[in-house]
C-alpha positions as CSV (number, residue, x, y, z in Angstrom):
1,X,85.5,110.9,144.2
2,X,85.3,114.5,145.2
3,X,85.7,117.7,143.1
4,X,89.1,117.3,142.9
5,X,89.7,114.5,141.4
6,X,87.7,115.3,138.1
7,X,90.8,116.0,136.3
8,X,91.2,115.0,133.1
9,X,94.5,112.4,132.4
10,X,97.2,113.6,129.7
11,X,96.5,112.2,126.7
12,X,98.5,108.6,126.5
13,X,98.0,108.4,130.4
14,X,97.6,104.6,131.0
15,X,95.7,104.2,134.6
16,X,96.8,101.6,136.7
17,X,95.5,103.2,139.8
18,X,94.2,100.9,142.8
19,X,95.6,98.5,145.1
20,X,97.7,95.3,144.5
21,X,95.4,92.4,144.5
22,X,95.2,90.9,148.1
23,X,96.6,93.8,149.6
24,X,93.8,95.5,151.5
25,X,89.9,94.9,150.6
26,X,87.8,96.7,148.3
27,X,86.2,100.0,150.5
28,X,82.6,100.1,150.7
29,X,80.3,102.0,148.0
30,X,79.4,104.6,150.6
31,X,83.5,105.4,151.2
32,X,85.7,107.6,148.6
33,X,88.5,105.4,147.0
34,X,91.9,105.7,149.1
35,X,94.9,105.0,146.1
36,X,96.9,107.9,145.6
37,X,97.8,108.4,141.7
38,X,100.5,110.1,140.1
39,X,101.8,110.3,136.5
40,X,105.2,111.2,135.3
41,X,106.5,112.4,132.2
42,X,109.4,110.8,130.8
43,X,111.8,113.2,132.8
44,X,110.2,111.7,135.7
45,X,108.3,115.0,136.8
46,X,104.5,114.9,137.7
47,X,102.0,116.1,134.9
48,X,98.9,114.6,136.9
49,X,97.2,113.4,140.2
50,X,94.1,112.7,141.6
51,X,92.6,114.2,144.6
52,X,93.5,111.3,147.0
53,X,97.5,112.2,146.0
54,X,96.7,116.0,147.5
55,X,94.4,115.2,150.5
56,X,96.6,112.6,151.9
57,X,99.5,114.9,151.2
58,X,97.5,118.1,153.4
59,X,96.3,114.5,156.4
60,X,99.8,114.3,156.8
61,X,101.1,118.0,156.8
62,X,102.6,118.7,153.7
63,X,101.9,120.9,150.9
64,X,99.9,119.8,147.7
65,X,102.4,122.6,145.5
66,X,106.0,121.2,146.5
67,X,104.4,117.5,146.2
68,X,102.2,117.4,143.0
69,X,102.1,118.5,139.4
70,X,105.7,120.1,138.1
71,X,107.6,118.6,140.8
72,X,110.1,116.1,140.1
73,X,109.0,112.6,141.6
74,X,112.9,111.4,141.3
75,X,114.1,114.7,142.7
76,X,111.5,114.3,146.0
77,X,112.7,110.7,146.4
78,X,116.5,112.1,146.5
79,X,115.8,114.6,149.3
80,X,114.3,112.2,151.3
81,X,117.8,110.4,152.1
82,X,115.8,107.2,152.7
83,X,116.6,103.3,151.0
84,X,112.8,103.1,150.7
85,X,112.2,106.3,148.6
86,X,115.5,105.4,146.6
87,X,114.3,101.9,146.1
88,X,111.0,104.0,144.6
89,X,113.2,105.6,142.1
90,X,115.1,103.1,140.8
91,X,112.2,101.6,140.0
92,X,110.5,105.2,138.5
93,X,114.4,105.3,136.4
94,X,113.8,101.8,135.5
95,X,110.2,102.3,134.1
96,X,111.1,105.6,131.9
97,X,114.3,103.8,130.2
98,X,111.7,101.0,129.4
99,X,113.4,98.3,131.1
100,X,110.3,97.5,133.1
101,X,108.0,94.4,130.8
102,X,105.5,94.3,134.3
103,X,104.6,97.0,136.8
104,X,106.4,96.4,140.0
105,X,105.2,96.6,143.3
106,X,107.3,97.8,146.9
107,X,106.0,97.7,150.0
108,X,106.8,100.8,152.0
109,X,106.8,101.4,156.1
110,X,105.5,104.8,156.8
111,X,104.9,104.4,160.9
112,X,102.6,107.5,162.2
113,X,102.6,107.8,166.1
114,X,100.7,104.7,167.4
115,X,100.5,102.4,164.3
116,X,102.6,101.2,162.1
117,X,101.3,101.4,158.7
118,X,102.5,100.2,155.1
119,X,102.4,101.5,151.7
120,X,101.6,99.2,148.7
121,X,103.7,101.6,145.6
122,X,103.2,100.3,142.1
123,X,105.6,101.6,139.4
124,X,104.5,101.4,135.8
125,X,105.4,102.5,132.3
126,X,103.2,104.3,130.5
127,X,103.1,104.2,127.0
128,X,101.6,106.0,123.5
129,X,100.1,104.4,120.6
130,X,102.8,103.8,119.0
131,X,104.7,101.4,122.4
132,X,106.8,104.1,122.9
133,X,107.4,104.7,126.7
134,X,106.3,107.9,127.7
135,X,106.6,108.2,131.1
136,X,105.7,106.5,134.4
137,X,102.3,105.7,136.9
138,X,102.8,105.6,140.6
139,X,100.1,104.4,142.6
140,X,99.9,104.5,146.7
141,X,97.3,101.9,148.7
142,X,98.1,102.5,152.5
143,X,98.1,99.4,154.5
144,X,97.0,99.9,157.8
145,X,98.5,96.9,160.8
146,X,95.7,98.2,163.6
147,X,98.5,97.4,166.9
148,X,100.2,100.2,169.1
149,X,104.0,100.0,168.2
150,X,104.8,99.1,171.3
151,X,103.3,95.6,171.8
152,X,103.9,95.0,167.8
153,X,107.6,95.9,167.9
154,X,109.5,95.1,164.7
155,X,106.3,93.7,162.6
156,X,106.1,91.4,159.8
157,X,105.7,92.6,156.8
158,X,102.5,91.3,155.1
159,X,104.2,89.5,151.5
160,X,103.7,91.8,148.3
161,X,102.2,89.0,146.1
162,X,102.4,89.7,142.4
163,X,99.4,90.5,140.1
164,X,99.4,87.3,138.0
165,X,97.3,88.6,135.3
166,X,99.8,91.4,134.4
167,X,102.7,89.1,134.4
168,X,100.7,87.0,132.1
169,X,99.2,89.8,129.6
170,X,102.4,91.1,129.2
171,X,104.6,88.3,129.1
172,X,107.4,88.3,126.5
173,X,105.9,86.2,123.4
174,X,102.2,85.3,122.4
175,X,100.3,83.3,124.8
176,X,96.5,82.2,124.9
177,X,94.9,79.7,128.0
178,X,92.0,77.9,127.0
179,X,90.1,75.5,130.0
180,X,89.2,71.9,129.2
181,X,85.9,73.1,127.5
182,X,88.2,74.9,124.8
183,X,87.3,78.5,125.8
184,X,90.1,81.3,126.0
185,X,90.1,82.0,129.3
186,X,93.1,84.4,129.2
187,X,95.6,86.0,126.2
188,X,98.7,88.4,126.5
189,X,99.4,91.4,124.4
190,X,101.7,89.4,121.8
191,X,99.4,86.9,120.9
192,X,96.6,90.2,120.5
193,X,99.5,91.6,118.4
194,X,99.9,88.6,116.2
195,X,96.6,87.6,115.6
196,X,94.9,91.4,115.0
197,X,91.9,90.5,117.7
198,X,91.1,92.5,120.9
199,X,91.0,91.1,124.5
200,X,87.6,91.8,125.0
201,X,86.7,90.3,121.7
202,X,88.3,87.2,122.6
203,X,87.9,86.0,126.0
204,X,85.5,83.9,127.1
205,X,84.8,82.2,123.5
206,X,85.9,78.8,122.3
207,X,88.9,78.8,120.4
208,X,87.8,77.5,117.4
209,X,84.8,80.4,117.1
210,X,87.5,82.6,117.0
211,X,90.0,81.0,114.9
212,X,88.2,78.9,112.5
213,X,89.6,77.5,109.0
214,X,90.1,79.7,106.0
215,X,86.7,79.2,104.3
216,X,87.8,79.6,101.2
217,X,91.0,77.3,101.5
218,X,89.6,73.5,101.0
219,X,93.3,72.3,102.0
220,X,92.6,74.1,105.6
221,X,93.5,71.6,108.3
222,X,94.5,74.1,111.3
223,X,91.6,73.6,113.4
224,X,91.8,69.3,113.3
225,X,95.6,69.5,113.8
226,X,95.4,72.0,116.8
227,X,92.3,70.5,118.5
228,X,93.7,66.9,118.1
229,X,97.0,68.4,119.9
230,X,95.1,69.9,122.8
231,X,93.0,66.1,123.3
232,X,96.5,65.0,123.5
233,X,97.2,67.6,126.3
234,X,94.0,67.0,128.5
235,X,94.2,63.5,128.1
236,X,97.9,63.0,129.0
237,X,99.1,65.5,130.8
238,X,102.5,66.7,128.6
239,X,103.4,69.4,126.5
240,X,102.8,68.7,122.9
241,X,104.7,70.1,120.1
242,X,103.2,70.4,116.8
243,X,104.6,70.7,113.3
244,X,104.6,74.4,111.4
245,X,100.9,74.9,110.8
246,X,99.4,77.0,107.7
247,X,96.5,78.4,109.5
248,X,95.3,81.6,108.2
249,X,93.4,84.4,110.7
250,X,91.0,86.7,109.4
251,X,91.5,90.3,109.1
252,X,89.7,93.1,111.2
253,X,86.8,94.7,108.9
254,X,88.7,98.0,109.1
255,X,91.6,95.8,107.4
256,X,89.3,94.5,104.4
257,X,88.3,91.6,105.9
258,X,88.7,88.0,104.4
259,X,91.5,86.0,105.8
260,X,95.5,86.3,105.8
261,X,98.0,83.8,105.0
262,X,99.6,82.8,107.9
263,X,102.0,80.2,109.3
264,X,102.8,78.8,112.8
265,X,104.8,76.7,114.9
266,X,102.8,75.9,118.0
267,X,103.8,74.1,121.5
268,X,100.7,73.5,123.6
269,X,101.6,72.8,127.3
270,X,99.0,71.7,130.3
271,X,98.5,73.5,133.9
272,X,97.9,71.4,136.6
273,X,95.4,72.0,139.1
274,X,95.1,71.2,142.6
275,X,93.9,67.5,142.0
276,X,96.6,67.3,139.5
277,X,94.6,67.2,136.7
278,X,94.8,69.5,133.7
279,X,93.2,72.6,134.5
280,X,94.2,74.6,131.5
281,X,96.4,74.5,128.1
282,X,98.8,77.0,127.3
283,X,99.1,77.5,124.0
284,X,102.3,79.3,122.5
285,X,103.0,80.3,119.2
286,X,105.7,82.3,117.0
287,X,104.6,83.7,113.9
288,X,106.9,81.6,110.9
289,X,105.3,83.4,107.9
290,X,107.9,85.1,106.5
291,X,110.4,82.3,107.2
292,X,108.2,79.9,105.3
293,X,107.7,82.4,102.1
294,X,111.4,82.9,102.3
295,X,112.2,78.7,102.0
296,X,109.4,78.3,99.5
297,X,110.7,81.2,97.2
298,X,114.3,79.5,97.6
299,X,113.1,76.4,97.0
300,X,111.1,77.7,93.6
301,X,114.1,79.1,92.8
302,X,116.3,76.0,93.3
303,X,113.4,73.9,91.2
304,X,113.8,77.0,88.3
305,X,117.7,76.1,88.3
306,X,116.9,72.6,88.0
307,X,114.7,73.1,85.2
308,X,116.8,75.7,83.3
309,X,119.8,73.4,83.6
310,X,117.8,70.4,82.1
311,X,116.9,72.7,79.2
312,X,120.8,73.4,78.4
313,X,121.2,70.0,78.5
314,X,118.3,69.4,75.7
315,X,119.6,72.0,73.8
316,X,123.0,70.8,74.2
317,X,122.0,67.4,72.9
318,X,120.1,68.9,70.1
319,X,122.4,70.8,68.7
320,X,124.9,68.5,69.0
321,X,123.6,65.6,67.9
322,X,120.7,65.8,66.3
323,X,121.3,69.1,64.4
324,X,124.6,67.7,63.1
325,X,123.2,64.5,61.8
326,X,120.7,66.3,60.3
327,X,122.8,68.4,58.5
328,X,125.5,65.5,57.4
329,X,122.5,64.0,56.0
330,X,121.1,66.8,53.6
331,X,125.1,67.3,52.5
332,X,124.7,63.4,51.7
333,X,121.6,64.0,50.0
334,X,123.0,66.8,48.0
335,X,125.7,65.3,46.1
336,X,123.0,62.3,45.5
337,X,121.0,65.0,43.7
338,X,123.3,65.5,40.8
339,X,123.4,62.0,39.5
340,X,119.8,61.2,40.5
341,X,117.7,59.2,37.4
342,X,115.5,60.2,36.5
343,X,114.7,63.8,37.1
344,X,111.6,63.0,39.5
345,X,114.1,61.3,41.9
346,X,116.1,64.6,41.7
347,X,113.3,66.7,42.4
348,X,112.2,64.3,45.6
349,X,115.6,64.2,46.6
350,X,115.5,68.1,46.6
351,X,112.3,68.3,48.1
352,X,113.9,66.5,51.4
353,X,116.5,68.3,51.4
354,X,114.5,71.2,51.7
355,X,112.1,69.7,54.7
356,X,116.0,69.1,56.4
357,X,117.3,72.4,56.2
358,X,113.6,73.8,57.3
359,X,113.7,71.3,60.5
360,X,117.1,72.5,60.8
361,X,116.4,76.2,61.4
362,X,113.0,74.6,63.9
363,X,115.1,73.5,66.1
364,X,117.7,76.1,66.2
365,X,114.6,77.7,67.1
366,X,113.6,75.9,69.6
367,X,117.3,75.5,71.2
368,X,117.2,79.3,71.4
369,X,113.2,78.8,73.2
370,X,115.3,76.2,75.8
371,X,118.0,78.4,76.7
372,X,115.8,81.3,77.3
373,X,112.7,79.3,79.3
374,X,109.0,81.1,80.0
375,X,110.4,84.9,79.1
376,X,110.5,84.2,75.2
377,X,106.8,84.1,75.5
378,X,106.3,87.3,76.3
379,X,108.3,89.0,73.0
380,X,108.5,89.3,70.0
381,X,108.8,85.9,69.2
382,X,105.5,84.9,71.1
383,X,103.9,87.8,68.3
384,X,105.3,86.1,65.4
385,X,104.2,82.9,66.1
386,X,100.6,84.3,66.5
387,X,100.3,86.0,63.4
388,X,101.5,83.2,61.7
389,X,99.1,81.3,63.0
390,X,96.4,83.5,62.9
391,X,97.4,83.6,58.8
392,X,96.5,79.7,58.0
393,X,92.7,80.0,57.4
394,X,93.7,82.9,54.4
395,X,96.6,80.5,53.3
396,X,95.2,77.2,53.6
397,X,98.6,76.0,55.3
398,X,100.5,76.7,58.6
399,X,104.0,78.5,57.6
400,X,107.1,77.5,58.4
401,X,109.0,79.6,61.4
402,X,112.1,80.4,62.5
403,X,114.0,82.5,64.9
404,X,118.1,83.3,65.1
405,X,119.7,85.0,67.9
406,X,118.4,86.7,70.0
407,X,115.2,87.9,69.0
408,X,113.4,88.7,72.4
409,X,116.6,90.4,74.4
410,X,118.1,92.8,71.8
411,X,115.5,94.1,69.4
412,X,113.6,97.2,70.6
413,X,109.8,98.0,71.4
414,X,109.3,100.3,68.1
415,X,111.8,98.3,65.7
416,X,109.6,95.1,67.0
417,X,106.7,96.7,66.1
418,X,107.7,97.7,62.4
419,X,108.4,94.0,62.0
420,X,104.9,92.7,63.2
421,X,103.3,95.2,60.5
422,X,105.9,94.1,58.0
423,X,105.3,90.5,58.2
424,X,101.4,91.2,58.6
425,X,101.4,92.7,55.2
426,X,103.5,90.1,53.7
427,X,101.6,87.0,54.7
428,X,98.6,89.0,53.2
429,X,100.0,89.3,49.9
430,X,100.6,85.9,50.0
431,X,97.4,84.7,50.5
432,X,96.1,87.5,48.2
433,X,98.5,87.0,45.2
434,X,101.1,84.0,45.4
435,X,98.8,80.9,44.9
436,X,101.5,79.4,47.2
437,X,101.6,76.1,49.0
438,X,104.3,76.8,51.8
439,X,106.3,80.0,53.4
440,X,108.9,80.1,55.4
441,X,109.3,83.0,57.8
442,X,112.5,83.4,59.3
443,X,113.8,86.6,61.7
444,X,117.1,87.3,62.9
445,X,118.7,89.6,65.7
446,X,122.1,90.8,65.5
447,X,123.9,94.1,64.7
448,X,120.7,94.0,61.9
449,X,117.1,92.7,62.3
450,X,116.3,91.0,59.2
451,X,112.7,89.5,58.5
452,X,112.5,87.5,55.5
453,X,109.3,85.6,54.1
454,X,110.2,83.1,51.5
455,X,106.8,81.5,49.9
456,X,106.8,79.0,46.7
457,X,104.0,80.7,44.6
458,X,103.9,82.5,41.4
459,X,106.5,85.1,41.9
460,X,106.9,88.9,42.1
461,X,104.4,89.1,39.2
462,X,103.7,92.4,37.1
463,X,104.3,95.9,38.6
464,X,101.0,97.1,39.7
465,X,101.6,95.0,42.9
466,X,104.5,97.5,43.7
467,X,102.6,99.9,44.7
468,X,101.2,97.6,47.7
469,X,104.7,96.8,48.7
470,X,105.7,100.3,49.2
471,X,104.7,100.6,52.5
472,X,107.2,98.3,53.7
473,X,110.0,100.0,51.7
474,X,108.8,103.4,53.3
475,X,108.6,101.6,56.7
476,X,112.6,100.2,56.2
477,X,113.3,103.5,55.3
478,X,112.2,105.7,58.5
479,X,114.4,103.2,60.2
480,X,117.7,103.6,58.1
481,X,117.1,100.2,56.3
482,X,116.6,98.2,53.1
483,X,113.5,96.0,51.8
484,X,113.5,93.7,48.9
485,X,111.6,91.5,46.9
486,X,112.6,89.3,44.1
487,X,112.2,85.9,43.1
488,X,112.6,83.4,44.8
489,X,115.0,80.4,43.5
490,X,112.8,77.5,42.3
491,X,109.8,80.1,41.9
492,X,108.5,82.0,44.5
493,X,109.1,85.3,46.1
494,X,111.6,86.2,48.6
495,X,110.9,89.0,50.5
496,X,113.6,90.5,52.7
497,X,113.3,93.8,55.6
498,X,116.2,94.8,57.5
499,X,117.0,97.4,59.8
500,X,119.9,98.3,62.5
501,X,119.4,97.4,65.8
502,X,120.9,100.3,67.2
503,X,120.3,103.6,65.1
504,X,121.9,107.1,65.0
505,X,120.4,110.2,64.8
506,X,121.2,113.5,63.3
507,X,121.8,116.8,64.9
């Protein structure tokens, strides 16, 4: 190309200069190129053109300044007062309003004295990074029919076939061709789009190369499912629809690599060539990711429903069955007590009562577990039960828990923390001091938070052991509560901590 044309595109230009396939051959190396270009901004005035626009615009007697950059392509086509130049502009007005999915080609008479000649125009979008339309491309290939007018007379006009390739690249959807050996012989944009790979990356590999299974998924069946469904197309000739796939792609290195989750619904369907065999499979998908997380997340939550109404019902029949016969039973027991012979019936009788009422406040316990589900483990309840259990090797025994309202929902981060020290230091006076051969913990949540620790040792024992029960006094205390410890009835201690819930402050 001459001086001229070593002009430099606006930036999103998108060149889609040269003829339309078929239309007139390629010129020899030792000839400059003959396609007028022009690109429009989105008000449809020219921001660009290459040297063939100007010198066929000076061949043919105009002027390069009232035909090329700042004039206004649509405003040109209006003076002309010609159907062909307004056929041009709809189809410029088309492309800028982005109604345009393939460049569109007209073929235009443009008779000089002795020959009547032919103008292949191809109207374009032109687009930024982001898909936006931007403006248009025009591009002119003259078309020369070598005859004087007089003997041609009304010619025909040689057919404007389409360019196959872009109706195909930029075909609504995502679209990939593979040929009976399994390589991608052509892809469009959406398929580019939905599977983060490049054209030139792509084409001309087998499929499978390029799309294998998720490595690190052992369940990974994509590749058998989709290769068994194109056999299926070669073999028989019909379109095969396959179920939703879970095949996962990878991601680009710039992305981080690895693979991402992915699922699809494929339809694979054959192309016929000219012996009427399968030439090629089509192979169409539409991205079903987020339509299968979003039925697998309503399904979980329909199975969480499920489960949470079979735990009411558990807790319904626990409390009111087997709580209540529990409870009728120890009243039973209870009046037995009084006339029991001799006195170590009475004190086995009293014994069971006391294993009753503990089981009792279990499985209140555990009713409240059931109607709360998984999130109880995560609060305060969850802590209790670890330092209790962390406490058997010092106390030679597992103590006996229990929890009343609710613990976990109402009782805040700092109070809950006060308790975890309190009943810390409790369990280590028992070990230290009591001799004891069971404790009971028990905490309950309401307007209060009480913690008591009941064990059946020695008792309070002698006054020096104040002193290392003063920190939980001071501890009730900074919270606007109460401790106590006495003895327990029977023997034993009884240690009880309480504080408010909800707390006022002074001024």
């Amino acid at each position: 190309m001459g001086e001229s044309d070593q002009v430099e595109a606006p930036s999103g230009a998108e060149w889609t200069g040269g003829p339309v396939p078929g239309s007139r051959p390629v010129p020899p190396a030792d000839r400059e190129p003959t396609v007028e270009v022009a690109l429009l901004d989105a008000d449809g005035v020219i921001v660009w053109v290459n040297g063939a626009w100007d010198d066929f615009c000076r061949a043919n007697g105009g002027d390069p300044a009232r035909a090329g950059v700042g004039v206004s392509y649509l405003t040109a086509c209006a003076l002309a007062d010609d159907p062909d130049a307004d056929r041009v502009a709809e189809a410029i007005r088309t492309a800028l309003a982005g109604r345009l999915p393939t460049p569109v080609a007209l073929r235009i008479p443009c008779p000089s004295q002795d020959t009547d000649r032919w103008f292949d125009v191809l109207v374009s979008s032109r687009f930024d990074a982001g898909e936006r339309v931007v403006g248009a491309t025009v591009t002119i290939s003259p078309i020369e029919i070598d005859a004087p007018r007089s003997t041609v007379g009304t010619p025909a006009v040689p057919a404007a076939g389409p360019d196959f390739r872009l109706l195909f690249e930029q075909a609504p959807g995502s679209l990939l061709a593979v040929d009976r050996d399994l390589r991608i012989v052509a892809v469009n944009d959406g398929y580019l789009r939905a599977t983060l790979t490049e054209r030139r990356d792509i084409v001309g590999r087998v499929i499978f190369d390029v799309f294998p299974d998720n490595p690190d998924d052992p369940t990974a069946d994509g590749v058998a499912n989709l290769t068994a469904s194109i056999v299926r197309v070669l073999r028989q000739g019909t379109t095969d629809t396959m179920d939703v796939q879970h095949y996962d792609i990878r991601r680009p290195p710039n992305d981080g690599g690895g693979f991402e989750e992915r699922h699809w619904y494929p339809v694979n369907s054959p192309v016929l060539g000219p012996d009427g065999e399968v030439a090629y499979v089509i192979h169409r998908v539409e991205d079903v990711t987020a339509q299968v997380r979003a039925e697998s997340a309503v399904a979980e939550a329909r199975r969480n429903r499920e489960l949470l109404a079979e735990r009411d019902r558990i807790a319904r029949d626990l409390h009111d069955l087997v709580i209540q016969r529990l409870f009728a039973s120890g009243m039973a027991l209870a009046s037995v007590v009084r006339r029991a012979r001799p006195p170590e019936v009475s004190e086995i009788l009293t014994r069971v009562i006391g294993d009753i009422d503990a089981t009792i406040v279990e499985l209140r316990s555990t009713i409240f577990s059931l109607g709360r589900g998984a999130r109880t483990l995560e609060g305060l309840r969850a802590h209790v039960l670890d330092i209790t259990a962390a406490a058997r090797p010092n106390l030679g025994f597992s103590p006996r828990v229990g929890f009343e309202g609710p613990v976990d929902a109402i009782i805040p981060e700092d109070v809950a923390a006060e308790v975890l020290a309190v009943l810390r230091e409790a369990l280590s006076n028992v070990a230290r001091h009591a001799g004891a051969r069971s404790v009971e913990v028990v905490v309950r949540a309401g307007d209060q938070v009480v913690l008591e620790v009941t064990d059946d040792g020695c008792g309070i024992g002698t006054v020096e052991r104040s002193s290392g029960l003063s920190n939980l006094a001071q501890r009730a205390d900074a919270l606007g509560g109460s401790f106590s410890v006495a003895d327990a009835d029977g023997g034993g201690t009884h240690l009880v901590w309480r504080v408010p819930v909800l707390r006022t402050t002074g001024d």
